[in-house]
MDTraj code that builds the backbone (N, CA, C; nanometers):
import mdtraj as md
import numpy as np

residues = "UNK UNK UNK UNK UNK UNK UNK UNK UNK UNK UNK UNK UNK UNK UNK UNK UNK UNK UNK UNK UNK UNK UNK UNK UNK UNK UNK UNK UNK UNK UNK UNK UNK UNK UNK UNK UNK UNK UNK UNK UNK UNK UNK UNK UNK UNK UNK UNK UNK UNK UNK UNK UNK UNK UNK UNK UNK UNK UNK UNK UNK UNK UNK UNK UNK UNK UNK UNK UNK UNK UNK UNK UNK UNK UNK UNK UNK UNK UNK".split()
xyz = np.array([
    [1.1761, 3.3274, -1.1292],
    [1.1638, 3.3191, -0.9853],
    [1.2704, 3.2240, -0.9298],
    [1.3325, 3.2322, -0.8064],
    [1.4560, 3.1633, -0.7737],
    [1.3841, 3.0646, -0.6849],
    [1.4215, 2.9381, -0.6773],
    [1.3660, 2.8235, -0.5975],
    [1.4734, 2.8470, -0.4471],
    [1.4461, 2.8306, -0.3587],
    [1.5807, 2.8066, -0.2822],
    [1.5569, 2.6763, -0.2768],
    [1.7017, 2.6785, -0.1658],
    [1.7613, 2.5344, -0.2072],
    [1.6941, 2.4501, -0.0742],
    [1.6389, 2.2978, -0.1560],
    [1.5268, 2.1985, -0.0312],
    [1.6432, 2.2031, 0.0982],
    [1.7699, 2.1973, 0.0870],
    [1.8452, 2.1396, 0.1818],
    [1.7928, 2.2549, 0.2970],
    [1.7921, 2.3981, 0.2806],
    [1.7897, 2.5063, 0.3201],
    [1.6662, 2.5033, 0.4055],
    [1.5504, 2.4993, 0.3215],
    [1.3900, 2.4174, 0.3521],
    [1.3551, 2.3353, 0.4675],
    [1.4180, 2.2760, 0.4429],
    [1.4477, 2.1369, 0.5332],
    [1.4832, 2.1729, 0.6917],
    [1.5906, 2.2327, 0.6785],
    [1.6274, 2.2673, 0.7670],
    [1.5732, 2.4122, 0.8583],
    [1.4902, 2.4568, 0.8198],
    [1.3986, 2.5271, 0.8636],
    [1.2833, 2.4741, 0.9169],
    [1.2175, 2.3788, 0.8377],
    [1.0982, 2.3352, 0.8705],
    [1.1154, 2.2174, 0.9919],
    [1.2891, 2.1843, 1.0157],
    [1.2870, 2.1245, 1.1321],
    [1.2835, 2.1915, 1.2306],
    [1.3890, 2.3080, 1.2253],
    [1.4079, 2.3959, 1.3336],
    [1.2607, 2.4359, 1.3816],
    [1.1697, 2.4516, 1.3122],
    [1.0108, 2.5223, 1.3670],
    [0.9273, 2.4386, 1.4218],
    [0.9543, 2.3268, 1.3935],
    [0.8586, 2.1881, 1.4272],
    [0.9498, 2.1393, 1.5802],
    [1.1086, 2.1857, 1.5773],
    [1.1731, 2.1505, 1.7243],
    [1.1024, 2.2322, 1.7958],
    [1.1164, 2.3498, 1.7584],
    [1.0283, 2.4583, 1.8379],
    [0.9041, 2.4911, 1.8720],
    [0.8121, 2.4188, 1.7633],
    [0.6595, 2.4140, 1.8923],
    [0.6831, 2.3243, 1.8808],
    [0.7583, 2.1962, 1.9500],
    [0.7617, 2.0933, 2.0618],
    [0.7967, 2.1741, 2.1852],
    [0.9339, 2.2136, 2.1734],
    [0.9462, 2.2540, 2.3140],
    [0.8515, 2.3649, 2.3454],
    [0.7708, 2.4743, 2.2441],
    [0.6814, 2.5375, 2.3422],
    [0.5520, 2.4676, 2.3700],
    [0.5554, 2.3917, 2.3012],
    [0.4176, 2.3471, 2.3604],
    [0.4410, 2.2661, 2.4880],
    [0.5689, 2.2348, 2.5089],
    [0.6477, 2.1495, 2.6465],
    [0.6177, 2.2002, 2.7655],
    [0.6880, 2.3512, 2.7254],
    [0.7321, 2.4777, 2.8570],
    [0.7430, 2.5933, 2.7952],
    [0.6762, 2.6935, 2.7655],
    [0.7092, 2.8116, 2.6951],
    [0.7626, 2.8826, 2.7888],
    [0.8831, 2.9416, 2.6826],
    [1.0030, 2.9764, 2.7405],
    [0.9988, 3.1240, 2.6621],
    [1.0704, 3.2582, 2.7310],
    [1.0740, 3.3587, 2.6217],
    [1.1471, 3.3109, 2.5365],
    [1.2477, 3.2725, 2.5024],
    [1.3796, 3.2872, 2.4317],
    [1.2960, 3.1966, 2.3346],
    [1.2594, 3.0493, 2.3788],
    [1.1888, 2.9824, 2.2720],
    [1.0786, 3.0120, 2.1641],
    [0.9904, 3.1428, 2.2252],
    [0.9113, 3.2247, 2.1765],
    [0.9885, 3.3308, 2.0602],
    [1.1155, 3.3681, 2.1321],
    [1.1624, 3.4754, 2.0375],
    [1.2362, 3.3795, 1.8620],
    [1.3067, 3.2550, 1.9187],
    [1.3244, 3.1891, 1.8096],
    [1.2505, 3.1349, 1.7331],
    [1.0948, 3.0988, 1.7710],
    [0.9873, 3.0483, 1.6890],
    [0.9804, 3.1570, 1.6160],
    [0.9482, 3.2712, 1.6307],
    [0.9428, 3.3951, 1.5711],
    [1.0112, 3.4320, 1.4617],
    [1.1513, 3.3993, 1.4793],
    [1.2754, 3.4048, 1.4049],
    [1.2548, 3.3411, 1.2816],
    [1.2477, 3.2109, 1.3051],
    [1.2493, 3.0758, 1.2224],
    [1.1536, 3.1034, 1.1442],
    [1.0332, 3.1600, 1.1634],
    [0.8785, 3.1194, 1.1215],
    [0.8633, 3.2547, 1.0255],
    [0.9462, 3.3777, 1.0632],
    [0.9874, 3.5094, 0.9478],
    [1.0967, 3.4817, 0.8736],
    [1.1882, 3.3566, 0.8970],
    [1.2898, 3.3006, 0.7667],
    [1.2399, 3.1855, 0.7141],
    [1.1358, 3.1403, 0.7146],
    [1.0674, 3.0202, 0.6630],
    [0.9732, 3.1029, 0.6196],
    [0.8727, 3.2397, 0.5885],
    [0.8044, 3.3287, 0.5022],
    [0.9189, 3.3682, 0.4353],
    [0.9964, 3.4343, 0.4761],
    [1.1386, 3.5316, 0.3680],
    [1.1397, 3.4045, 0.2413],
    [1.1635, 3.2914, 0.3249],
    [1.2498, 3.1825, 0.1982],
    [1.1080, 3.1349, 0.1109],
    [1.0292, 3.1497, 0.1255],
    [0.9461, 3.0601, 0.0544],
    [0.8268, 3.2244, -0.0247],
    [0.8912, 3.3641, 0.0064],
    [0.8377, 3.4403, -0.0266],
    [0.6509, 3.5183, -0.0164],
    [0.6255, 3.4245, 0.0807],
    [0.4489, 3.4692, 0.1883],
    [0.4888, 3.5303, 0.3058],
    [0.3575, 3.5832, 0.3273],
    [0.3515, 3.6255, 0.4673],
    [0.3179, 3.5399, 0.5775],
    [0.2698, 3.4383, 0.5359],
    [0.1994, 3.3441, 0.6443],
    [0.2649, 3.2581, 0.6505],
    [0.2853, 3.1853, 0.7930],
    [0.3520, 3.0243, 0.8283],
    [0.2907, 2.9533, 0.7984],
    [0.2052, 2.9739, 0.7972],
    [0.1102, 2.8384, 0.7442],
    [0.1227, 2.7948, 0.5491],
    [0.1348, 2.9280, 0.5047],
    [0.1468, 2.9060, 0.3184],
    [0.2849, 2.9012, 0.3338],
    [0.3527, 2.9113, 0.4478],
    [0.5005, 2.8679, 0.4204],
    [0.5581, 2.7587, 0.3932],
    [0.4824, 2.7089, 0.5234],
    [0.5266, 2.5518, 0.5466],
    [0.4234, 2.4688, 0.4234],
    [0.3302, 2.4990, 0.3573],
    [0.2895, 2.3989, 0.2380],
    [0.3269, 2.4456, 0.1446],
    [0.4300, 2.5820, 0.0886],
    [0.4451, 2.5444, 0.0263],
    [0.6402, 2.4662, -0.0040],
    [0.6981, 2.4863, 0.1705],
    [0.8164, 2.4401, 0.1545],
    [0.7580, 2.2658, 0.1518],
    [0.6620, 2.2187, 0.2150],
    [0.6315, 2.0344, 0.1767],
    [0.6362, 2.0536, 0.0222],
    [0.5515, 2.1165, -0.0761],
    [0.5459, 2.0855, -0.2203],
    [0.6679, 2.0924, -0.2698],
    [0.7735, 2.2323, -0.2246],
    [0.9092, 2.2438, -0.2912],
    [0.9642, 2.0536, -0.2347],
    [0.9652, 2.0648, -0.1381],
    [1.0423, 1.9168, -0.0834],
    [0.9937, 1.7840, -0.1130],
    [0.8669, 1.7938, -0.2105],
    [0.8192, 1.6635, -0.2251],
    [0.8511, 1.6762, -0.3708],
    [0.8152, 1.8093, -0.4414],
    [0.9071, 1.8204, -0.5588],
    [1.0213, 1.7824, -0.6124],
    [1.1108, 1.8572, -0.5219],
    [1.2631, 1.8217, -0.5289],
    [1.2690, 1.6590, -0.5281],
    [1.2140, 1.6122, -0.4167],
    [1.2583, 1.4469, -0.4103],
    [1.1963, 1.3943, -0.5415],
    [1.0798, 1.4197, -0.6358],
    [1.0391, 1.3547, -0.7058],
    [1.1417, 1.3652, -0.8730],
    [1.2098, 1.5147, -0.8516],
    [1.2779, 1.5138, -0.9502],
    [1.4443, 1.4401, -0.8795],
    [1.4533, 1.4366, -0.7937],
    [1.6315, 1.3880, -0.7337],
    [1.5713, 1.1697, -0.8021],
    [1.4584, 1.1392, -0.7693],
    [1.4079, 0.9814, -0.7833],
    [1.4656, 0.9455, -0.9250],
    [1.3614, 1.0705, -1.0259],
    [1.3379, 1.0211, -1.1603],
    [1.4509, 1.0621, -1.2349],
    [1.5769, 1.1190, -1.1279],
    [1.6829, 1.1649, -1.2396],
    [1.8291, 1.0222, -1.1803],
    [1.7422, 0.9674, -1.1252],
    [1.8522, 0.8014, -1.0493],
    [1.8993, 0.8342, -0.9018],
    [1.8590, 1.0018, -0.8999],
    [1.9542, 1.0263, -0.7560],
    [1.8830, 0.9532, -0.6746],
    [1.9909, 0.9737, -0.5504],
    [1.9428, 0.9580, -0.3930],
    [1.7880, 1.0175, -0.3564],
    [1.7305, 0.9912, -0.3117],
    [1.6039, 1.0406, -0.2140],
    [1.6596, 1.1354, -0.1291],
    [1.5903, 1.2032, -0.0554],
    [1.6452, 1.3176, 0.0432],
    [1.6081, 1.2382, 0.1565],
    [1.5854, 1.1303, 0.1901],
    [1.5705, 1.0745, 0.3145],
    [1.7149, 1.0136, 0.3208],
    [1.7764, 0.9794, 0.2136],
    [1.9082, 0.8865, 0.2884],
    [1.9984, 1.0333, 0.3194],
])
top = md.Topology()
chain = top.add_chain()
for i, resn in enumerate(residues, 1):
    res = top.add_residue(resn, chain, resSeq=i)
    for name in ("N", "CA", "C"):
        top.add_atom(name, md.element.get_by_symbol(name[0]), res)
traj = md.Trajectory(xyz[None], top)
């Protein structure tokens, strides 16, 4: 099975979390159509149908990854 890559992860699970901020702000179409977007390439990448088993299981890939980047001397993914 292919892991994708946390950086990739990451950057998804921000883009979706920017996005219900601003809809929960002002729902906007366009903001609606990109939550949409984001939230069917955050299932594609993590291989579910649901946002919800998406996003836990891109936290486990990302708490994963950091625990193996710690114990191998690397950087943390926070710096």
């Amino acid at each position: 099975m292919l892991v994708p890559d946390p950086k990739v992860v990451r950057t998804l699970l921000t883009r979706y979390a920017s996005l219900r901020i601003s809809q929960a702000e002002c729902e906007k179409p366009q903001t609606v159509r990109e939550l949409a977007d984001v939230s069917r390439a955050l299932c594609a990448t993590m291989g579910v149908s649901s946002v919800e088993d998406a996003i836990a299981q891109a936290d486990a890939l990302l708490i994963s990854s950091r625990r193996a980047a710690d114990g191998d001397g690397g950087l943390s993914l926070a710096v």
